[in-house]
C-alpha positions in Angstrom: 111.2 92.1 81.4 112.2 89.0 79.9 112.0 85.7 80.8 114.9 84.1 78.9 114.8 79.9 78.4 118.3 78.4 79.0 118.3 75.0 77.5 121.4 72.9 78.9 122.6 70.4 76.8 124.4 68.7 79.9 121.5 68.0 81.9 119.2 67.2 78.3 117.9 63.2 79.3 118.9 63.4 83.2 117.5 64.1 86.2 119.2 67.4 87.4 121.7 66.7 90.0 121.5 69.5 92.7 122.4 70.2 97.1 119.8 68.4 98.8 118.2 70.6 101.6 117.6 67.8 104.5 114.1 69.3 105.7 111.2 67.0 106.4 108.2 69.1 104.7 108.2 72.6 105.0 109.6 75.8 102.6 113.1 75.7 103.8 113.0 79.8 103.0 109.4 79.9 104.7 107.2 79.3 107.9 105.5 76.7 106.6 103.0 78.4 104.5 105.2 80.3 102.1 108.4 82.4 101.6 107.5 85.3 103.8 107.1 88.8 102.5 110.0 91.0 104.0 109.5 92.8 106.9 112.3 95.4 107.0 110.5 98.7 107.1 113.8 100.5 107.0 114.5 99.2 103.5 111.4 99.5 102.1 110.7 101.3 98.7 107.2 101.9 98.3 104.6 104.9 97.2 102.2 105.7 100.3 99.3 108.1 99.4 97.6 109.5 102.6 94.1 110.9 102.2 92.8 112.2 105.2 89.4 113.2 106.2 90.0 116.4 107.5 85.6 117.6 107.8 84.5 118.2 111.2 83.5 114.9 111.1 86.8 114.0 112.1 87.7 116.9 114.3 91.2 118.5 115.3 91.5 115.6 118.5 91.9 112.7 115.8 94.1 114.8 113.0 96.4 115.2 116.0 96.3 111.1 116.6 96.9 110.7 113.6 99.8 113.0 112.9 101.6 111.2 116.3 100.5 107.8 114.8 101.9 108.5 111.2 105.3 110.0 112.5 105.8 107.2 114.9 105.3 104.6 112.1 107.4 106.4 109.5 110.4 106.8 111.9 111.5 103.4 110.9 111.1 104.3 107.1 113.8 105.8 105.1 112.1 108.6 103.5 113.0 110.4 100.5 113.7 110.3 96.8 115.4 107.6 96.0 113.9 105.2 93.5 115.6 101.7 95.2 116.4 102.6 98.7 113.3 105.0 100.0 109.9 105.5 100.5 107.6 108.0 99.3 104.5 109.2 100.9 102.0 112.0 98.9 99.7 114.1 101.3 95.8 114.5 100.1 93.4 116.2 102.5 89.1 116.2 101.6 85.9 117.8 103.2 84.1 119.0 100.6 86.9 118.9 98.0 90.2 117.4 98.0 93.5 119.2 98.1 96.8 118.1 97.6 99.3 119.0 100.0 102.2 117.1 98.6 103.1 114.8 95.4 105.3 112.0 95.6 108.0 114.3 94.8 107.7 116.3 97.5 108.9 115.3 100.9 112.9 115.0 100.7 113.7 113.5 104.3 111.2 112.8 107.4 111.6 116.1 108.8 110.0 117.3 105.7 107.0 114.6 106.1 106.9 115.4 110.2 106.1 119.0 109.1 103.9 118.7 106.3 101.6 116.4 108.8 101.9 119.0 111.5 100.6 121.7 109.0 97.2 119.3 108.8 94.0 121.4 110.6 90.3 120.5 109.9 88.1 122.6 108.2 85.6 123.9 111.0 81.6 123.7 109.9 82.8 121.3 106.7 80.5 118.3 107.7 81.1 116.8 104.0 83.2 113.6 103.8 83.5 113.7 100.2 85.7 110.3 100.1 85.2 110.3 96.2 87.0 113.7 96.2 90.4 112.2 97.6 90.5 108.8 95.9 90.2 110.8 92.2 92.8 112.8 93.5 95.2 110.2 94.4 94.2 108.6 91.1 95.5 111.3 89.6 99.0 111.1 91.4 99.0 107.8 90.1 97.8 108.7 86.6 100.4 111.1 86.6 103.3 108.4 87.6 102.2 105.9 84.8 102.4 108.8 82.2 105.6 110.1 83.4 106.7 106.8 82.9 108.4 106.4 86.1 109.5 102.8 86.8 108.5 103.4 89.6 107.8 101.4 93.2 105.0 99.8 94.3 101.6 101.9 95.3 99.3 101.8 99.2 96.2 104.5 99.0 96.0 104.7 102.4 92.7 106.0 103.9 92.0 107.2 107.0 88.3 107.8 107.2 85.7 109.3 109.9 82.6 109.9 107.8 81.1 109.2 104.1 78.7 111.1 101.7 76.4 108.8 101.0 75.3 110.5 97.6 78.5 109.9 95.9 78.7 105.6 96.6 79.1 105.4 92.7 81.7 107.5 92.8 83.9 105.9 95.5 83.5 102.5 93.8 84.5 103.5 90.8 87.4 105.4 92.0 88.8 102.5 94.3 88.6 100.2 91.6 90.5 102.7 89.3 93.0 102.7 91.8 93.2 98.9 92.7 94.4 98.3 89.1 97.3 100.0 90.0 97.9 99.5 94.0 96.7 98.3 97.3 94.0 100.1 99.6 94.4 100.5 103.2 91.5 102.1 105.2 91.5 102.8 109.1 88.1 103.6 110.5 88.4 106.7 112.7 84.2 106.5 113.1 83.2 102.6 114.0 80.4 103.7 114.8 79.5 105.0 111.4 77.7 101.6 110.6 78.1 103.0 106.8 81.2 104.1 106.5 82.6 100.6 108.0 80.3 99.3 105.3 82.1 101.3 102.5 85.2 100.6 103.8 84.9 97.0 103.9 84.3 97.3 100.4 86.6 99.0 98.8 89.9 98.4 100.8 91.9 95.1 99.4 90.7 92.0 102.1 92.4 92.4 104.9 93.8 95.9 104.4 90.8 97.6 106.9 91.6 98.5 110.7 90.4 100.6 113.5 91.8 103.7 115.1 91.0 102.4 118.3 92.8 99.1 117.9 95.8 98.8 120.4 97.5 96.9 117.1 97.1 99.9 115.0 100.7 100.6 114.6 101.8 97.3 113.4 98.9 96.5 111.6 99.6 99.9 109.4 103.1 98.7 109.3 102.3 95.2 107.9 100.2 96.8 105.8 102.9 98.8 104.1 105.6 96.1 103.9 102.8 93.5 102.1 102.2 96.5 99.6 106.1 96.7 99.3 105.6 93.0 98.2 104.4 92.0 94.6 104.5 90.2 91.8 104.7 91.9 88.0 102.5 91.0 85.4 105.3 89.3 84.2 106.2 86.8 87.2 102.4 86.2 87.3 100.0 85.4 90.1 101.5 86.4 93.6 100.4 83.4 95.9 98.3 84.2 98.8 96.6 81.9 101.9 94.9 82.4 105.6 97.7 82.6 108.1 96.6 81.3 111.2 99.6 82.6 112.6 98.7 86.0 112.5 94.8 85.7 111.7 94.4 86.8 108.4 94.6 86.6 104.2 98.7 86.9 103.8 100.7 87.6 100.3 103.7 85.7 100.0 106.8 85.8 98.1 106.0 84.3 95.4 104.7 84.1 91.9 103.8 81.6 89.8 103.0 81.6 85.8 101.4 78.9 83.8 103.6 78.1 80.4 102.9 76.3 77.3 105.2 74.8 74.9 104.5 74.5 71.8 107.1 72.0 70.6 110.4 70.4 72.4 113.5 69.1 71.2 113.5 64.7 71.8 115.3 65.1 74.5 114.6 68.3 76.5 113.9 66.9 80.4 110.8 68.5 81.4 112.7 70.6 84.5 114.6 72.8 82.5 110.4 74.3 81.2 110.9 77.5 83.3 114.8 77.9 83.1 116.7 80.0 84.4 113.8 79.3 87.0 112.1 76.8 88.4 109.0 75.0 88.8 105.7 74.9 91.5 107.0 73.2 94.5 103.6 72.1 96.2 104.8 71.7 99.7 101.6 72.1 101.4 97.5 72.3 100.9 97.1 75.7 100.5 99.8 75.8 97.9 97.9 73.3 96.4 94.5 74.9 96.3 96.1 77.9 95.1 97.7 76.5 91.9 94.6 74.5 91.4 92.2 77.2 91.8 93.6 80.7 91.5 95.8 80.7 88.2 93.5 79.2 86.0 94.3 75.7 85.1 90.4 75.1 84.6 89.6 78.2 82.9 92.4 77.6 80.5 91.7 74.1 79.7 94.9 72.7 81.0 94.7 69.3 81.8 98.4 68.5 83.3 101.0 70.4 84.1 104.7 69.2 85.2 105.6 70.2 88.5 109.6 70.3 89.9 108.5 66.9 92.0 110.8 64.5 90.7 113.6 61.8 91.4 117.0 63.0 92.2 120.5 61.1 91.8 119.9 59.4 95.0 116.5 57.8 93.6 114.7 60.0 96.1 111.4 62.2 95.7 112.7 66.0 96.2 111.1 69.5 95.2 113.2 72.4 94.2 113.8 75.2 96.2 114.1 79.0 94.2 117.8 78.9 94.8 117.8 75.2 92.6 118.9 73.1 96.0 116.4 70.2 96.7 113.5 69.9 99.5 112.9 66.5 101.0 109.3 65.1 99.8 108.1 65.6 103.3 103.9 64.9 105.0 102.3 66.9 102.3 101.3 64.3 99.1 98.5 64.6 96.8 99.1 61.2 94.5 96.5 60.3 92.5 94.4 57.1 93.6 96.0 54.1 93.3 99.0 55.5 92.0 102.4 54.1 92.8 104.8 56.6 93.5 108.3 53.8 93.4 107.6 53.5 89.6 110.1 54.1 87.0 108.8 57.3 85.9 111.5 60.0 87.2 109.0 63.4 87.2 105.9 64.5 88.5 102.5 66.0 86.3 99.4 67.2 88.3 96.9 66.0 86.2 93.2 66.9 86.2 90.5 64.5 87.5 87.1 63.6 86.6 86.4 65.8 90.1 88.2 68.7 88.3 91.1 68.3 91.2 94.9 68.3 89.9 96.4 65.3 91.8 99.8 64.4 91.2 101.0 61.3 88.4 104.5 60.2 88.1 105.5 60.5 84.4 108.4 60.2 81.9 110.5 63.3 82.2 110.6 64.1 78.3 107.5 66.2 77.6 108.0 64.6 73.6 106.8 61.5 75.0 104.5 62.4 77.6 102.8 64.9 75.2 102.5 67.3 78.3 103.0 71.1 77.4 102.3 73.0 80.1 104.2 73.2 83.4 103.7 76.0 86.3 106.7 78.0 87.2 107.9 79.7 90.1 110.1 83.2 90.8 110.3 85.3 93.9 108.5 88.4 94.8 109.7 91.5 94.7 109.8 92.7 98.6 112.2 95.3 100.4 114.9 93.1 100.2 114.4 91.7 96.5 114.9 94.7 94.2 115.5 92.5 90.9 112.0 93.5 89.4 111.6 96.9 89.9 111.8 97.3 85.7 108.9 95.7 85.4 106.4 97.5 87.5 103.4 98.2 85.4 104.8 96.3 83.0 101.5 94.9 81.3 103.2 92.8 78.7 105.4 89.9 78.6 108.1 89.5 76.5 110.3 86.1 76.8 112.4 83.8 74.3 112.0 80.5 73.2 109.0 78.3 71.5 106.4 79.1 74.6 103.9 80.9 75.5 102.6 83.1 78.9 99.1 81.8 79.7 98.0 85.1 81.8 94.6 85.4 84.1 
């Protein structure tokens, strides 16, 4: 995947001259927080493993819940084969030991998937929920994709749990976080009142990916589930930004993903918002995009002291962000100016610089990097999601390769 610099000698010593979007403060392609993940379940393409507790701690009552539940859910997914336009789901069963009813490869259509979770039956007198058993399995599914080298689509482990082993803990921690490396856990508790289990559960499954079979949300909570795993950032795009929603109560991903950049030199006249062509750079629209870019992609740990932001002066003198499509966003409620700082000087661009506090608060600065001596800036790209194919290449892509005198500052 490459992330090719596009230096245009028309806009070199100018501020860029873009639409204006007339909005007062929020992300025009947002809900206020953040570009929302797609939700179009029929155009996902994602890799769902199941692994299903099928002991008698579960019992035939709940494998028949589930196989209702799991069919009504994937009626709105296009199952099947297909690397950009389906979804794939991989059966694994456990008591004792784990079996493997079906590989990614597998189930063709959703009649196939209907039948192969109708063929599901508990093991009478198996008491043993050997969760370890399935997670190494679906490791293995996983292993076998990466080896294969299948570019393939993004990964959900999906567990759906009524009881736990308690003499193989080690053993499930090690295997979710062999698995987390490469996808998302999602747990439903078919035993809440298995204090340990929920316990286990909690603790493995990525935060907030752990429901309830009882829960009258169940269905859309599994769904929501599936479509944020279908949403992602490669290594390459870098950190996929992530905040509370208070609309919907939890930890949400959004669609997009920032990367810090350093140049190491710049021509005289290089205007700092051209850093991340043919993309652009942070818009900090709001406080939990701030606290994310200050706090979660490693400005501090790195040692950065400013970076440029795409705050700056358009044609029309006023302060604008850019939007991912390169239109302009009003400067709307949201500020975080430095202290005493006056934002109608001269100074055409935008730097969030660190303070004595260790916060990045924002200083309006020359827009040549030469003179400023500022090297870094933070860029932003879109996620990958059901409806944003674009970076399906670079999925478990674990390098970065780019052009130009710059380089990827990864956490």
């Amino acid at each position: 995947m490459k992330l090719l610099l596009i230096l245009l000698s028309s806009i070199f010593g100018t501020t860029l001259a873009l639409p204006v979007k007339y909005f007062d403060s929020l992300d025009v392609l947002g809900n206020g927080l953040g570009v929302p993940c797609s939700t179009n379940s029929s155009a996902a393409w994602v890799d769902l493993v199941l692994i299903i507790d099928v002991s008698s701690n579960m019992g035939m009552a709940r494998i028949q819940q589930i196989q209702q539940k799991f069919q009504q859910i994937f009626s709105k997914y296009s199952i099947g084969q297909d690397k950009l336009h389906n979804t794939r789901v991989a059966l694994i069963t456990y008591a004792t030991s784990a079996t493997t009813l079906a590989d990614f490869s597998y189930f063709k259509n959703y009649n196939d998937l209907v039948n192969g979770l109708n063929s599901i039956m508990t093991i009478n007198g198996d008491r043993n929920s050997n969760l370890n058993t399935g997670l190494d399995s679906a490791y293995t599914l996983i292993q076998g994709q990466i080896a294969s080298n299948y570019q393939g689509k993004p990964i959900g482990v999906v567990l759906l749990a009524a009881g736990v082993n308690t003499a193989y803990l080690n053993d499930i921690s090690q295997a979710a976080t062999n698995i987390r490396q490469y996808g998302t856990i999602i747990s439903v508790n078919y035993n809440s009142a298995d204090i340990t289990l929920g316990n286990i559960l909690n603790g493995i499954s990525t935060s907030p990916m752990v429901f309830y079979s009882s829960s009258n949300t169940l269905s859309y909570d599994l769904d929501w589930a599936f479509m944020q795993t279908n949403c992602y950032c490669p290594r390459s795009y870098g950190m996929q930004f992530s905040a509370y929603d208070p609309q919907s109560n939890r930890v949400t991903r959004f669609a997009e993903c920032y990367i810090i950049l350093n140049w190491s030199s710049f021509p005289p006249n290089m205007n700092s918002l051209t850093m991340c062509s043919p993309n652009y750079q942070v818009s900090i629209t709001n406080q939990a995009k701030n606290d994310f870019v200050q706090n979660s992609i490693g400005l501090a740990q790195f040692g950065v002291d400013s970076v440029y932001i795409s705050l700056h002066r358009n044609n029309a003198q006023t302060w604008v962000w850019y939007d991912y499509d390169g239109s302009e966003i009003l400067l709307g409620n949201y500020t975080n100016w430095e202290p005493n700082v006056n934002p109608s000087t001269t100074d055409n661009c935008v730097v969030a610089e660190k303070s004595s506090s260790g916060t990045y608060p924002w200083k309006p600065v020359s827009c040549f990097p030469a003179q400023t001596g500022v090297t870094h800036t933070v860029c932003a790209k879109l996620a990958c999601d059901a409806n944003r194919k674009s970076c399906i290449s670079g999925i478990n892509d674990k390098s970065f390769k780019h052009d130009g005198n710059f380089t990827v500052i990864y956490k």
